[in-house]
Biopython code that builds the backbone (N, CA, C, O; Angstrom):
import numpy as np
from Bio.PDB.StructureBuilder import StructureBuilder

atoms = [
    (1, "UNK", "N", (89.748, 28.964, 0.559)),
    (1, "UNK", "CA", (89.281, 28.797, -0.805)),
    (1, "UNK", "C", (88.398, 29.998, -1.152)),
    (1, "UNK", "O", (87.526, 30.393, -0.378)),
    (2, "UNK", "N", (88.649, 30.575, -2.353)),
    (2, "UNK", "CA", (87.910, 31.715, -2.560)),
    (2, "UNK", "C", (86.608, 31.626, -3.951)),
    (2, "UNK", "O", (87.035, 32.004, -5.042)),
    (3, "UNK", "N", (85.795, 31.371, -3.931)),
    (3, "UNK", "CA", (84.529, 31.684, -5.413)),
    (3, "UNK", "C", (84.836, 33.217, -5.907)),
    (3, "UNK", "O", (84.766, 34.317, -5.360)),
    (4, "UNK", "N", (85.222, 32.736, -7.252)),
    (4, "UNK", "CA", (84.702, 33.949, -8.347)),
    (4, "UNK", "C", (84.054, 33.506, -9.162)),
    (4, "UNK", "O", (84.223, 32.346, -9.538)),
    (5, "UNK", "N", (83.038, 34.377, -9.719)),
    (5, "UNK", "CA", (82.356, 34.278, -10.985)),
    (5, "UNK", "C", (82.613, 35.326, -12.010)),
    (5, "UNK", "O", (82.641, 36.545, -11.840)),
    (6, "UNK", "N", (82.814, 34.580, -13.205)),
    (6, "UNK", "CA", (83.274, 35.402, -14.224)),
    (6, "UNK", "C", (82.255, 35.005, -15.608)),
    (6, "UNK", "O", (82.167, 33.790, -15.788)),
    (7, "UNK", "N", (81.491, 35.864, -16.585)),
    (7, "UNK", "CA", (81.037, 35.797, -17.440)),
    (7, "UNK", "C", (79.909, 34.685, -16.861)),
    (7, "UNK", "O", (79.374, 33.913, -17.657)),
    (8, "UNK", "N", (79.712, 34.665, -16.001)),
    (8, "UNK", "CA", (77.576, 34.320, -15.511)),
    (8, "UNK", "C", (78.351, 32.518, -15.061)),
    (8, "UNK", "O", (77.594, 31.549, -15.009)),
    (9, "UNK", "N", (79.713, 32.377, -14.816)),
    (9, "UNK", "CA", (80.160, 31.146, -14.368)),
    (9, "UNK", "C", (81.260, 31.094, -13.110)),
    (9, "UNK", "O", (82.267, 31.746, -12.834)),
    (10, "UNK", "N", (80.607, 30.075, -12.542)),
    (10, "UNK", "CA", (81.388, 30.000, -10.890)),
    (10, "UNK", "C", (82.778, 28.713, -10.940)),
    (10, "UNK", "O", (82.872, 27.563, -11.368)),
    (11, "UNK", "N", (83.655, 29.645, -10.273)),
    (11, "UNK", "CA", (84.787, 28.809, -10.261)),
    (11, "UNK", "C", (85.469, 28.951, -8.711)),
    (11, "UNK", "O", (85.468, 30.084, -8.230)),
    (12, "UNK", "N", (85.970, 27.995, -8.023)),
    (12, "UNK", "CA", (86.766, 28.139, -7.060)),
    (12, "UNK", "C", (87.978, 27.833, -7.214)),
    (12, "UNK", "O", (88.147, 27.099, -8.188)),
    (13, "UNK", "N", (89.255, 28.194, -6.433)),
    (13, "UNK", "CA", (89.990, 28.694, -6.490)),
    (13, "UNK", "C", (91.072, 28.068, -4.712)),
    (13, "UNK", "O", (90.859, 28.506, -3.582)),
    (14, "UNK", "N", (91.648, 27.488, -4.922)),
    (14, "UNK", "CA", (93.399, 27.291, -3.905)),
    (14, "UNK", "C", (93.648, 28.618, -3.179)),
    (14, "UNK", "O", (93.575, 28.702, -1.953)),
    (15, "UNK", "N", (93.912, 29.542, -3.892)),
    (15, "UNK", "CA", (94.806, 31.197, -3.378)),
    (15, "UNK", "C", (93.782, 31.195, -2.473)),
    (15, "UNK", "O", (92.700, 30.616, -2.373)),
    (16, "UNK", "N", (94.553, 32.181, -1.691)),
    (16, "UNK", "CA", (93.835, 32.962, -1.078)),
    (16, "UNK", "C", (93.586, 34.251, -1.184)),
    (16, "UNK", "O", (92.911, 34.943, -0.422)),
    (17, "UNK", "N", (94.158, 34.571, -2.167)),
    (17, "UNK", "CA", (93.907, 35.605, -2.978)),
    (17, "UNK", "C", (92.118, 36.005, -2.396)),
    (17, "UNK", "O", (91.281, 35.252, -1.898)),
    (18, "UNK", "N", (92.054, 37.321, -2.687)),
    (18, "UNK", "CA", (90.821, 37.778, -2.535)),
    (18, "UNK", "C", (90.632, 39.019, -3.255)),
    (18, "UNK", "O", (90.727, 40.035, -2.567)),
    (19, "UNK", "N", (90.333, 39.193, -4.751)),
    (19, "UNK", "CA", (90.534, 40.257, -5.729)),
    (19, "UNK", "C", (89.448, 40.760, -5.903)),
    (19, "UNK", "O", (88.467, 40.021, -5.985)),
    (20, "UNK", "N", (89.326, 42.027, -6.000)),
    (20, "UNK", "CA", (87.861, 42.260, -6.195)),
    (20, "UNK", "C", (87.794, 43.423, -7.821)),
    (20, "UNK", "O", (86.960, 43.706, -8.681)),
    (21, "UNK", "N", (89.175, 43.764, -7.504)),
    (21, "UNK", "CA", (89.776, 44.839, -8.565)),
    (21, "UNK", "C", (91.331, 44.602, -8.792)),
    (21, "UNK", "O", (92.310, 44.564, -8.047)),
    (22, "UNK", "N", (91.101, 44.452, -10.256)),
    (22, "UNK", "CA", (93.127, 44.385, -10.520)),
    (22, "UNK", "C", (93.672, 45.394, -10.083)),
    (22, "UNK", "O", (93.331, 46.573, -9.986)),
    (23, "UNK", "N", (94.767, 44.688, -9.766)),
    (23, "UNK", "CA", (95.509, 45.752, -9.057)),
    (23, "UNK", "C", (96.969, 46.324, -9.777)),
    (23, "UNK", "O", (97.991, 46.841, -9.327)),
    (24, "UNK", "N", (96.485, 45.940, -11.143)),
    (24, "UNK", "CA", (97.466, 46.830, -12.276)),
    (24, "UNK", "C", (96.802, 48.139, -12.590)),
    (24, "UNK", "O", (97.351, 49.239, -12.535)),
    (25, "UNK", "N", (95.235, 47.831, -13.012)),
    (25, "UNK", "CA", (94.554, 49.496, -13.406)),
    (25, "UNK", "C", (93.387, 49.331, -12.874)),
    (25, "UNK", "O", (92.700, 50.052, -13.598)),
    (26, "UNK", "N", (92.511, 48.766, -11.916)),
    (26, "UNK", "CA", (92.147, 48.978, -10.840)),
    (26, "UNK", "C", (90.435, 48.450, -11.648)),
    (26, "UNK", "O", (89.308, 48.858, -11.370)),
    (27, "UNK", "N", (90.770, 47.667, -12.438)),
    (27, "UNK", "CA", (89.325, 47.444, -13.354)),
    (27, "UNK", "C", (88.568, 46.152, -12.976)),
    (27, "UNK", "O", (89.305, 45.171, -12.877)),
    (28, "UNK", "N", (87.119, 45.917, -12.718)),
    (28, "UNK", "CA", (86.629, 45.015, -12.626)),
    (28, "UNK", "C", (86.002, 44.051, -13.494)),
    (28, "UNK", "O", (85.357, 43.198, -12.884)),
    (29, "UNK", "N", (86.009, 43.984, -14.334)),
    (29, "UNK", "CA", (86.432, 43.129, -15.678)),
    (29, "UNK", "C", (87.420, 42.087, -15.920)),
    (29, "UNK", "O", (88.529, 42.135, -16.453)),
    (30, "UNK", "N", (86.839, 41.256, -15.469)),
    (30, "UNK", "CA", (87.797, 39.909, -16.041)),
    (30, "UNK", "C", (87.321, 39.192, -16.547)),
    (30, "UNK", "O", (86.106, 39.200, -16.740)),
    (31, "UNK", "N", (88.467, 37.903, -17.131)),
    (31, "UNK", "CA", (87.549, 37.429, -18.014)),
    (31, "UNK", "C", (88.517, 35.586, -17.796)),
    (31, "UNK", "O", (89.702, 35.510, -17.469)),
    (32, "UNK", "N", (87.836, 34.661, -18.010)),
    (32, "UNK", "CA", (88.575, 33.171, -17.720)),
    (32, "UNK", "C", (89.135, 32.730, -18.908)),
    (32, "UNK", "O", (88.695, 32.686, -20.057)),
    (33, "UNK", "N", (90.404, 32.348, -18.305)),
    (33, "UNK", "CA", (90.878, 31.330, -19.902)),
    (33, "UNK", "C", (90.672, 30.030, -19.247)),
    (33, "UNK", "O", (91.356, 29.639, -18.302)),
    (34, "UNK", "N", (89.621, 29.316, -19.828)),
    (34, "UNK", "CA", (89.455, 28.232, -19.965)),
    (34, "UNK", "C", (90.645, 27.095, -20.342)),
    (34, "UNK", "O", (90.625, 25.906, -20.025)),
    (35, "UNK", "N", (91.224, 27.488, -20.768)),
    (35, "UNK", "CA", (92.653, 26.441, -21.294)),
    (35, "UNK", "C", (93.336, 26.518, -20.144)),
    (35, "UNK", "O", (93.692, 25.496, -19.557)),
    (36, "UNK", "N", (93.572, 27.628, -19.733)),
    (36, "UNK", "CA", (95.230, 27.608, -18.721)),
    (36, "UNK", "C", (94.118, 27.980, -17.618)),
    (36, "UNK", "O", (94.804, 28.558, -16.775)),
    (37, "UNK", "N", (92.835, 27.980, -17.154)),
    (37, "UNK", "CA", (92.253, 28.379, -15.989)),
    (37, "UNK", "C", (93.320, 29.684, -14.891)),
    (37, "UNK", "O", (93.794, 29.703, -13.755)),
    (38, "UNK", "N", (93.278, 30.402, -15.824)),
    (38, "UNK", "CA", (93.608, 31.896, -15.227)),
    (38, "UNK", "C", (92.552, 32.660, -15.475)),
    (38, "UNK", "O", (91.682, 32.277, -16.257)),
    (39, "UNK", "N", (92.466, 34.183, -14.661)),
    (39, "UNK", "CA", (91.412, 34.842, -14.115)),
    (39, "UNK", "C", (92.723, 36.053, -14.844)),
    (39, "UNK", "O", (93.911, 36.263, -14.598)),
    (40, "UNK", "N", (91.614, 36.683, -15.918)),
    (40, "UNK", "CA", (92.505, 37.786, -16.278)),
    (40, "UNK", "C", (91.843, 38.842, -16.807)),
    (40, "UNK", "O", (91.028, 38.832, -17.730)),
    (41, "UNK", "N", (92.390, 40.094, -15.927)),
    (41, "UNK", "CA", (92.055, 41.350, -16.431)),
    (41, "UNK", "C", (91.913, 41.700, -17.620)),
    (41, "UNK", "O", (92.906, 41.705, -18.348)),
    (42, "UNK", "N", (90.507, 42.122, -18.174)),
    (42, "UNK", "CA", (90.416, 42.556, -19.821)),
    (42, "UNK", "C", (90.414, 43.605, -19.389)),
    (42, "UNK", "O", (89.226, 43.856, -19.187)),
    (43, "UNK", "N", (91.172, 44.671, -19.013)),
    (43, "UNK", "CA", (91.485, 46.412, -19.652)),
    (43, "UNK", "C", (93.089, 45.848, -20.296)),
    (43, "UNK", "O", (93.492, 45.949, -21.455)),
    (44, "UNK", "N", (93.835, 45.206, -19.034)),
    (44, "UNK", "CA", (95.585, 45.251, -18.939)),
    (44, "UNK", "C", (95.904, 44.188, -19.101)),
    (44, "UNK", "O", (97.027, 44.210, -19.607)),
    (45, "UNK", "N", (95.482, 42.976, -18.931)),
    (45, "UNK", "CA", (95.761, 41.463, -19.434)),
    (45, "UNK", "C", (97.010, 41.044, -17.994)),
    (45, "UNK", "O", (98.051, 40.400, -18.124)),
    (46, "UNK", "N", (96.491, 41.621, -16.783)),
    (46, "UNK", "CA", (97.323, 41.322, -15.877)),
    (46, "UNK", "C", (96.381, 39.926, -15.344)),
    (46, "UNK", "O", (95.155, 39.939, -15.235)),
    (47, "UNK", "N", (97.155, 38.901, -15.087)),
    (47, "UNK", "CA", (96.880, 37.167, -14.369)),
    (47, "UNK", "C", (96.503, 37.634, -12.927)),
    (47, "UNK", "O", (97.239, 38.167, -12.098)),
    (48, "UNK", "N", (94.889, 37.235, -12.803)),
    (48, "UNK", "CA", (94.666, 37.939, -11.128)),
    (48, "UNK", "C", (94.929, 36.988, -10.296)),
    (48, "UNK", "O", (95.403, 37.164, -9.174)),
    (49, "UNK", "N", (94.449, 35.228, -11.110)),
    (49, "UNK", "CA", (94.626, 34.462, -10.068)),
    (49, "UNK", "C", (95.137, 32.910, -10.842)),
    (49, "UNK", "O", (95.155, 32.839, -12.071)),
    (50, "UNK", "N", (95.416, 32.078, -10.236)),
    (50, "UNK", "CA", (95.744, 31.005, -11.608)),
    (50, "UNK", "C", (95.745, 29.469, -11.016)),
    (50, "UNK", "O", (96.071, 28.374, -11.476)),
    (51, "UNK", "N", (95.123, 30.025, -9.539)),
    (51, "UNK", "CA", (95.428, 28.393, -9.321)),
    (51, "UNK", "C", (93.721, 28.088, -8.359)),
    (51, "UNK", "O", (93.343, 28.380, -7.224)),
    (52, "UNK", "N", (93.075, 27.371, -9.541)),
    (52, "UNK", "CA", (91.808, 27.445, -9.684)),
    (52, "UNK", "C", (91.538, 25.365, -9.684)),
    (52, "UNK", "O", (92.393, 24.617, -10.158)),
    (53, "UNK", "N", (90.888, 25.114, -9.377)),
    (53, "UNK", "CA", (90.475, 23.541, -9.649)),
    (53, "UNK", "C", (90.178, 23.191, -10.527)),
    (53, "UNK", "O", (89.147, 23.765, -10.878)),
    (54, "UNK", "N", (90.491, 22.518, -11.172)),
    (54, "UNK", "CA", (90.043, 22.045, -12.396)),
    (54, "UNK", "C", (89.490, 20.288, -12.335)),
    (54, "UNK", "O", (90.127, 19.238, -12.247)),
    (55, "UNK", "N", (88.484, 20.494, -12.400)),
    (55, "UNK", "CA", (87.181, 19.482, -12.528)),
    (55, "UNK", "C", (87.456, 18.508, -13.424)),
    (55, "UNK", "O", (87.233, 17.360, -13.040)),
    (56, "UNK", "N", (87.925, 18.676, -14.629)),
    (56, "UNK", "CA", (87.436, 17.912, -16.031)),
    (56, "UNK", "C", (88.919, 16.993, -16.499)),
    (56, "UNK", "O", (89.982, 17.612, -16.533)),
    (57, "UNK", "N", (88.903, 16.195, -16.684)),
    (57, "UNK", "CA", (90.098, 15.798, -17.465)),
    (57, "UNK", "C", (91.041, 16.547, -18.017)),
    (57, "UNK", "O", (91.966, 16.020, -18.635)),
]
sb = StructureBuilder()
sb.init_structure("model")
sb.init_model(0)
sb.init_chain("A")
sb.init_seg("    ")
for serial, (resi, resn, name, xyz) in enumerate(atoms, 1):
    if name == "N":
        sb.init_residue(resn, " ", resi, " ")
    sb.init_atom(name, np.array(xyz, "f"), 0.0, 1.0, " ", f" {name:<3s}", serial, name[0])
structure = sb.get_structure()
């Protein structure tokens, strides 16, 4: 299970993914969609990670 925090909020995460930089243009900037709980690059809009827990109804 991996923790990221994105925009001052902690989320964990299934993958095992371990991203630290997209690996479309190499930017550390991401940003969460709350709806579809994906982890996505704001330079390139590449999906870093998508299978995240979701807590809430």
């Amino acid at each position: 299970m991996t923790n990221y925090e994105c925009n001052g909020l902690k989320y964990k995460t299934n993958s095992t993914k371990s991203v630290k930089h997209c690996p479309g243009c190499g930017s550390t900037d991401f940003v969460m969609d709350d709806c579809r709980y994906e982890l996505i690059c704001r330079r390139c809009g590449m999906v870093i990670d998508d299978e995240f827990i979701q807590y809430g109804p």
